[in-house]
N, C-alpha and C positions, 0 to 999 in steps of 0.2 A: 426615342421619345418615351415606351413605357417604361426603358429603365430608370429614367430620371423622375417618374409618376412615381413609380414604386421606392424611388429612395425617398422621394420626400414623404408619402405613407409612413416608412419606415421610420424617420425623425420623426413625425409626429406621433407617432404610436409610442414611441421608444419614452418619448418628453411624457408625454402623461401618463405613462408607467410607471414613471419614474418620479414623477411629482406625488402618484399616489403612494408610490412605498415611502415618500419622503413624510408624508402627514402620517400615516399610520406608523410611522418609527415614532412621532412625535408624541402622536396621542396615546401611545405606551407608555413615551418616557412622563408624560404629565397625570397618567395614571396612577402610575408608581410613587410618585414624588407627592400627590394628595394619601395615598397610603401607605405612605412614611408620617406625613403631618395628623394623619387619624392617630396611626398605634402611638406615636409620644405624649396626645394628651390622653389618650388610657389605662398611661403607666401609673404606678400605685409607689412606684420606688422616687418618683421626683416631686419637689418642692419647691411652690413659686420663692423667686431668690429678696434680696431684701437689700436691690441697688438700686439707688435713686432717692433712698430712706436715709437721713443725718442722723 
């Protein structure tokens, strides 16, 4: 009987481990992705384009 207490500890410790690495990969990648969209509007080399203009 404790071995089957301890496997299911083991699942659930394992799942929310594993859920936590899964968010913190995420709010990396949505870090990264807002400091991509900051440096493009700071660039000096681009110029709004002139589509949608007849």
């Amino acid at each position: 009987m404790s071995e089957f207490l301890f496997f299911i500890i083991g699942i659930m410790l394992g799942g929310v481990v594993g859920v936590v690495m899964m968010c913190l990969v995420q709010i990396n990648r949505l870090s990264e992705r807002k400091g991509d969209a900051d440096a493009e509007t700071k660039r000096a080399d681009t110029f709004p384009s002139d589509r949608g203009r007849s």
